[in-house]
N, C-alpha and C positions, 0 to 999 in steps of 0.2 A: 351132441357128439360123443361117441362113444369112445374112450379112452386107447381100446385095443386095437381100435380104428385107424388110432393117431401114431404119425411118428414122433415118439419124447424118449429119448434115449438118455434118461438122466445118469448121473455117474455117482458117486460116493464120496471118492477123494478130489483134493483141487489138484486140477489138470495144472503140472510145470511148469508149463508155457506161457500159463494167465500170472500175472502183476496184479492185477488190480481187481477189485472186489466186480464190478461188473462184470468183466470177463469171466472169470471164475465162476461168477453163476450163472452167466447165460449159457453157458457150456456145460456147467454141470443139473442143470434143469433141463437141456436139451432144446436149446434152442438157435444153437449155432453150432455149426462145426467148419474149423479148421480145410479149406482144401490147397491153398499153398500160402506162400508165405505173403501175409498181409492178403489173403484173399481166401473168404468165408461162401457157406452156404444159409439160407436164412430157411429156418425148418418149420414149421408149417406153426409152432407157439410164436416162434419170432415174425413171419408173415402175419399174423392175425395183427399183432401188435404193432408192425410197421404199416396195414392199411387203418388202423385207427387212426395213427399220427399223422399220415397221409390226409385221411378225408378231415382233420379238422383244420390243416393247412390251407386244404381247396377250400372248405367251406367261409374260410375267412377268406381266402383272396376272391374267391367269388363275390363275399357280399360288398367288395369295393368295385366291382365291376371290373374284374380282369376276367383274360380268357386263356384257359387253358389250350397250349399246344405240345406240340414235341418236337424240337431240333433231332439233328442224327447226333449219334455216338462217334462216329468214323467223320474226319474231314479233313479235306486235302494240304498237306504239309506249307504248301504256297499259301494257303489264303490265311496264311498269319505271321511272315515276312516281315510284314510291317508292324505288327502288334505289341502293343507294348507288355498284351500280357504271356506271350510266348515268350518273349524276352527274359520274364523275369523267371518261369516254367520251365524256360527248355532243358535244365539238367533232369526236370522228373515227367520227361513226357515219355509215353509209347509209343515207340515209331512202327510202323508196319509198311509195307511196300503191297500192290498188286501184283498180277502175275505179269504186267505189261511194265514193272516195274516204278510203277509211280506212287509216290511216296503219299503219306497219309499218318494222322496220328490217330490215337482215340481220345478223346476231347476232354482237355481238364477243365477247359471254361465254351462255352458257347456267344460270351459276349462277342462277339465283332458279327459272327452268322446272326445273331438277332437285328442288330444294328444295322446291316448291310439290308436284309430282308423287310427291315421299315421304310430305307431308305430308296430301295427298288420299286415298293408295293406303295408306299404312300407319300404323296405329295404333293397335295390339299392341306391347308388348314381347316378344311370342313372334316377332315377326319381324324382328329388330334383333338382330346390326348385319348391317346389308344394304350390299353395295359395288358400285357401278355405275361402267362408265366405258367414253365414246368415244373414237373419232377421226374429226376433225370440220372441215372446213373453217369458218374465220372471218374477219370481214371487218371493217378496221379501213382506215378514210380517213385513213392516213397524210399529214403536209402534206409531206412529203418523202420518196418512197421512193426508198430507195437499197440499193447490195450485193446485188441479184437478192432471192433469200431470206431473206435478213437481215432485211430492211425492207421487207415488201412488204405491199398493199394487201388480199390473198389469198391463205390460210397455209392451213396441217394442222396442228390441233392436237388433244393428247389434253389429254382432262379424267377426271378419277378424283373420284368422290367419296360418302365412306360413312357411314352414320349411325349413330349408337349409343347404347343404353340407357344408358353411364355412362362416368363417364372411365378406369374399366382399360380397358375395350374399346377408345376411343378412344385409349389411349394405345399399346397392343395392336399396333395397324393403323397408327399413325403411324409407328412403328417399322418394319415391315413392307415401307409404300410409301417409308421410306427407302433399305431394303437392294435392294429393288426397282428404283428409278431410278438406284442406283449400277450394280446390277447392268446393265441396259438401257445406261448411258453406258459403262461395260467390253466389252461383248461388241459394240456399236459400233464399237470402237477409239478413244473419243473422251478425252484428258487434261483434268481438270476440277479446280475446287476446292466445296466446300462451306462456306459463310457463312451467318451469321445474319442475316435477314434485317430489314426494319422495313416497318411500313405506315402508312397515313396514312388508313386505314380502321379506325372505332370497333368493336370487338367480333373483330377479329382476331387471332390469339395462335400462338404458338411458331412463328413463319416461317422457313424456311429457303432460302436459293438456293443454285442449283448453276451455275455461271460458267467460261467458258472466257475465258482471257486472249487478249483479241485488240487489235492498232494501232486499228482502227477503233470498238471498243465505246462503248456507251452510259454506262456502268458505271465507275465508279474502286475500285479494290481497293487494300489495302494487306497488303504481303508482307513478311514477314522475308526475310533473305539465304540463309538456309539454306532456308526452305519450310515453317517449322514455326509460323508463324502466320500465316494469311491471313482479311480479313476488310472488309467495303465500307470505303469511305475515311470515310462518316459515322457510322458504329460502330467506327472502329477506334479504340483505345485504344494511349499512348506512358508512355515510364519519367520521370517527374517530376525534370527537372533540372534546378530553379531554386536559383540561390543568395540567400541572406541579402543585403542588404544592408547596409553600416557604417556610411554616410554619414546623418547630423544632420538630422533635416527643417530644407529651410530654408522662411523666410516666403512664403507665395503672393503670387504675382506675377502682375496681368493686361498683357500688352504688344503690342504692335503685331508681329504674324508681319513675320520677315525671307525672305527666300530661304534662305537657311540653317541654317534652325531648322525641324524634325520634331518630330511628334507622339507619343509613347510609349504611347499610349493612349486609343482607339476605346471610343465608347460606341452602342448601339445601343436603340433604345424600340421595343418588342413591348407587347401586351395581354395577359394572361394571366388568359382569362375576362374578365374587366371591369377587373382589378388591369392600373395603368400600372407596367410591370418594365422599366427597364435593366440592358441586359448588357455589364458592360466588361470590355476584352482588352485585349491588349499592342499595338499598332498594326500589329506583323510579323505577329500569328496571322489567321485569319479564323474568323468564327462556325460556330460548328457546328448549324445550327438543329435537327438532329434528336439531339443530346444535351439541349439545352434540353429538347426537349419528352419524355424521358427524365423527365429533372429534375421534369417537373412531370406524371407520367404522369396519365390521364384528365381532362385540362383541354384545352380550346381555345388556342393560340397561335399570334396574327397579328400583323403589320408593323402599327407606327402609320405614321395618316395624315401629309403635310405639316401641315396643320390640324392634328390632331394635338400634331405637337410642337411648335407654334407655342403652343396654345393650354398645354402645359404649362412651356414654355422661351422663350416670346417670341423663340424664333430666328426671325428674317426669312429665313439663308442657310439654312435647314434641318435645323442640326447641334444635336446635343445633348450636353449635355456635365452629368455630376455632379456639377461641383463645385456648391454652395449646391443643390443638386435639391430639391425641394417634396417634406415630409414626406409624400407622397403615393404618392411613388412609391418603391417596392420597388428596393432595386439589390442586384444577384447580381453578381459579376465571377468572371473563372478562374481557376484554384488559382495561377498565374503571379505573380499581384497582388499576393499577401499578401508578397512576397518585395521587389516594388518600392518604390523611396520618392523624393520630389523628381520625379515624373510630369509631363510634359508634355503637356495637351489643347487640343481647339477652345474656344473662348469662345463665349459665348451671342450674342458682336456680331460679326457679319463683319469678318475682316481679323485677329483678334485670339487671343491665344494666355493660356489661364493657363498659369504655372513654378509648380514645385516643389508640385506637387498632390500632398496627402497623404492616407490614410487612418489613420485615421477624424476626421482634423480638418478637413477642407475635404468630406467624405461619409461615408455611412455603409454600411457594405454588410453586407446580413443573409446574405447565403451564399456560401461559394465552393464551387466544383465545377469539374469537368473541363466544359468549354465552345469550345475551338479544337478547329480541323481538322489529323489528324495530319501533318507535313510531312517529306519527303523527308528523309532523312538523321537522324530521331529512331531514338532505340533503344525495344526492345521493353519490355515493362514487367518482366520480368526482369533486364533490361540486357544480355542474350547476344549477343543479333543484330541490325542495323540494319536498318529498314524502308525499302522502297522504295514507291513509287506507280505503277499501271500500271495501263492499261483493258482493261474483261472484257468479257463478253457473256452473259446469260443465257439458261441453257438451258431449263430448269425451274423451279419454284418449290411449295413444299408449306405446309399453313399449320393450323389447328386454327379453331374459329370458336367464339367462350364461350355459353355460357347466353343471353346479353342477345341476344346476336344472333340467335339462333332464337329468343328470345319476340318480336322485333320482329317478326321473318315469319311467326311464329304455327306454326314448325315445333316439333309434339309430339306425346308419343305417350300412350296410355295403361300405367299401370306397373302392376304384381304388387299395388297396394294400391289399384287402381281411381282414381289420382290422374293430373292433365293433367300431364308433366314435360316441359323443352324436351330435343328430338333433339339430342345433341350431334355434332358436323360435320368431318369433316376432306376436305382437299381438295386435290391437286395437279394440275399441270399440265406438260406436255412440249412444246415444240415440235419438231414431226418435222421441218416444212418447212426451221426451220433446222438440227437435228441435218445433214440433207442438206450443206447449206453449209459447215457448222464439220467435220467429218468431210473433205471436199476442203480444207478451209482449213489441217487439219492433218495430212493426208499428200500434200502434193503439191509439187513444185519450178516454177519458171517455166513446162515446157512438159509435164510431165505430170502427172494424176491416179493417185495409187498406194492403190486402195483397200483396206481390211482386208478379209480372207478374208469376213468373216462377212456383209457388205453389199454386196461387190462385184457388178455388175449382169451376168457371168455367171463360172466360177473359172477359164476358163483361154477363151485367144484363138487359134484353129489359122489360122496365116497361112502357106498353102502362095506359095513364090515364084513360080510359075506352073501355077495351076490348069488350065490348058487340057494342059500334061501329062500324057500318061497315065501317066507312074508317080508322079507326083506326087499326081496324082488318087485313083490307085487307093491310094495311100499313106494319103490324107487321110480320103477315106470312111471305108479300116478303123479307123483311131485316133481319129475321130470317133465310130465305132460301139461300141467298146470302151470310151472316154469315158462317152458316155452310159447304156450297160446298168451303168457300174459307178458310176451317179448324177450324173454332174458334168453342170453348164451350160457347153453349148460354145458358143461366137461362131467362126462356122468366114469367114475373107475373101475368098469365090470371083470375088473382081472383079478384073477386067480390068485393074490398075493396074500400076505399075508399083513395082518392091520397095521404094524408098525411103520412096512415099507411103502401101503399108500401116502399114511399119515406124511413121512418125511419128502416124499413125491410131492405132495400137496403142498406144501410148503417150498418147497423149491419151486416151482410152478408159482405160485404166486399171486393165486385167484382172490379178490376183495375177500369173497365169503365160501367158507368150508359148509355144507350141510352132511354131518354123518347121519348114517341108517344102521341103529344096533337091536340089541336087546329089545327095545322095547317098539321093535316095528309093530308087532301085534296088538300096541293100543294107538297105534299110529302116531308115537310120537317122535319126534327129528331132532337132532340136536344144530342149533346154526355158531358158527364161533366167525368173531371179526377175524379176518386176518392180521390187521397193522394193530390192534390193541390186544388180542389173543380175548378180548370176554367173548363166553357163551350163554345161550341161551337154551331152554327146552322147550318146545312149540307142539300145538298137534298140528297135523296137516293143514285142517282145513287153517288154519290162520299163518300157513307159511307166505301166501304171496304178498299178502297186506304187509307185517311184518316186512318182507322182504322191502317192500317200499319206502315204509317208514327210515330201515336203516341203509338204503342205497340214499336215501335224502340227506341224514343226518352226516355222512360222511363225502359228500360232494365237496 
């Protein structure tokens, strides 16, 4: 491919607009441009690069025996009324109407049309387990898109998802699409971790994310020091180091707060189903509200109102505090508690403090449990390693779906004893658009993109210094020509520029391997330079393709 050929509209300086070191270069190598807000074009470097990450996605789901389709983009506003994932969507969906006025969104997820279409088309257990899965643009009304691909309004996404007469099968292919997505994020180039994941969706079960650590992520993880435990900051778990206390309860005290007197203990009022539950902690920890609802798994748990805890604490300031609390209400605290004695909290009257708050004499509490959020500097539950805290970004995510959740969609099939049984579900997801982003985001320095062999947008970049030479020319064609019959994608840069501003093109671009054509075209010699290490080499022609081999091997 001839360079003059190509649209690469590179730029100089880092375009405003970009944050982050990927965007910055996909934009200033020319490989995305901006058309509105949170909504890009992908230019013909960026397309090469997205059908690589593409075909090596299919070629793994293929070799588990899925089948690639394609749902529509467009579907009708009604057929996900009941959905629990519209529900949780509908501030960032796109609605659109026809001209007959009937309402339609463009589709942030496609699960229930898949679901429904299994459940329509198949109902035999002679045809289970069946695995289907696209790649699929998706549209999500971001209230702030940011990072190019990161966060953008209009993505590539794959969806996998397969059904099964029963749970070997289902656990079978869970498996499968695990070793699968690791495999697809390795032959990417991309460094990840794998987490256990949580949902806030009824009937969801054995979630997993797969997370690249990034400055700007959505995501908080928590690491050991060495690497040997990573996992989100609201499931991660710490080594229990609280000490006993010696000291005597003394008498409760209600007094008038000073400036110099702190709290030792935060109380917090949740609903739990209908049950009024406080949850007290140590004033330093913060709630972990998805360990709670751990704690109370297949139950509702939401924030009391102001009202609320007025009407069970007469707090006018809106604080609530266990001490004397109405037999009414449930109190849990965290494992921390049992260790404390002579507690200091809010009083039930503004301005005011109880001392020396005790359990079980001034409250009563029916359970302890692990209930803080893990904090910087805690050790592992081992006690080997210290944890740190640091923001990710998700890449994928895979999940399983129980029984109850296909009897609600009425996904079933008929079994081997003529009986209705619900389709058991497994499901994952990739995002390709940003695989694109995070793959730049972690092979490239300030000014260039250094991509892995395997998705590079073409393997090597022939920058003759002055193609209007005719031994340079004639130099270029043949090791062009020898290139290509011996398979490689050339980027050949027959433009009129001058050698500095190929050089810095070439580099922004971001091709495995540079071959320059100079000086010394007329004894047929090449110069080859890595791109990710900067070594070069001097070669004559005839031993460019071998060579070439040797080092497309050594850097795989």
């Amino acid at each position: 491919m001839k360079q003059s050929h190509l649209l690469v509209p590179t730029l100089r300086e880092t375009p405003s607009e970009a944050d982050v070191r990927s965007h910055q270069l996909l934009v200033r190598a020319g490989y995305i441009r901006q058309i509105a807000t949170g909504v890009y074009a992908y230019l013909p470097l960026a397309q090469r690069v997205m059908k690589k990450i593409t075909a090596i996605i299919k070629d793994e789901l293929d070799a588990i025996g899925a089948n690639e389709m394609q749902m529509p983009n467009i579907l009708p506003m009604d057929y996900w009324q009941d959905d629990a994932c519209r529900r949780l969507c509908t501030s960032s969906l796109f609605e659109v109407s026809d001209r007959n006025q009937r309402q339609y969104m463009l589709a942030p997820s496609q699960e229930k049309a898949f679901i429904e279409l299994v459940r329509n088309e198949v109902q035999s257990y002679r045809k289970l387990p069946l695995k289907l899965y696209q790649v699929q643009m998706k549209y999500r009304d971001e209230k702030k898109p940011k990072f190019g691909f990161l966060y953008s309004r209009e993505f590539l996404m794959t969806d996998f998802y397969s059904f099964h007469a029963g749970a070997v099968s289902l656990e079978q292919t869970y498996q499968q699409v695990e070793s699968s997505i690791k495999t697809i994020l390795a032959r990417c180039g991309l460094t990840y971790h794998l987490v256990l994941g949580h949902t806030n969706r009824v009937g969801i079960e054995k979630v997993k994310e797969f997370m690249a650590l990034a400055s700007f992520g959505d995501e908080q993880l928590c690491l050991s020091d060495q690497g040997t435990y990573v996992a989100t900051l609201d499931l991660a778990e710490a080594k229990y180091q609280g000490e006993t206390s010696d000291q005597p309860p003394l008498p409760l005290e209600k007094v008038a707060q000073t400036a110099d007197q702190e709290i030792t203990i935060r109380s917090y009022l949740y609903f739990v189903d209908e049950q009024p539950t406080l949850i007290v902690l140590r004033a330093s920890d913060q709630l972990n509200l998805e360990k709670v609802k751990l704690f109370y798994p297949e139950k509702q748990v939401i924030p009391a109102s102001k009202e609320q805890k007025q009407l069970y604490f007469d707090a006018t300031n809106g604080v609530v505090t266990p001490v004397h609390s109405s037999p009414e209400i449930t109190v849990i605290a965290d494992t921390y508690l049992q260790d404390l004695t002579n507690m200091t909290c809010y009083a039930d009257e503004e301005g005011y403090l109880y001392l020396n708050v005790n359990s079980p004499r001034d409250f009563h509490i029916s359970s302890y449990s692990d209930f803080r959020m893990v904090q910087e500097g805690d050790l592992m539950l081992d006690g080997e390693e210290t944890l740190r805290i640091e923001k990710g970004l998700k890449i994928g995510h895979m999940m399983t779906m129980s029984k109850e959740y296909s009897q609600a969609l009425s996904a079933q099939f008929i079994d081997e004893t003529g009986q209705a049984v619900p389709t058991r579900i497994c499901y994952c997801s990739i995002g390709v658009s940003r695989l694109l982003s995070l793959i730049v985001e972690q092979h490239c320095d300030e000014n260039k993109i250094q991509w892995p062999n395997t998705v590079a947008p073409f393997d090597a970049h022939v920058v003759p210094i002055d193609y209007q030479d005719s031994d340079q020319q004639q130099l270029t064609d043949e090791i062009v020509e020898q290139m290509e019959q011996a398979e490689y994608e050339v980027l050949l840069d027959d433009r009129v520029e001058r050698a500095g501003v190929k050089f810095a093109d070439a580099d922004l671009i971001g091709c495995p391997i540079r071959i320059t054509i100079g000086k010394k075209a007329k004894e047929g010699i090449v110069e080859i330079k890595l791109h990710q290490s900067g070594d070069s080499l001097e070669i004559r022609k005839e031993e460019l393709v071998a060579t070439l081999a040797i080092l497309t091997h050594t850097n795989e």
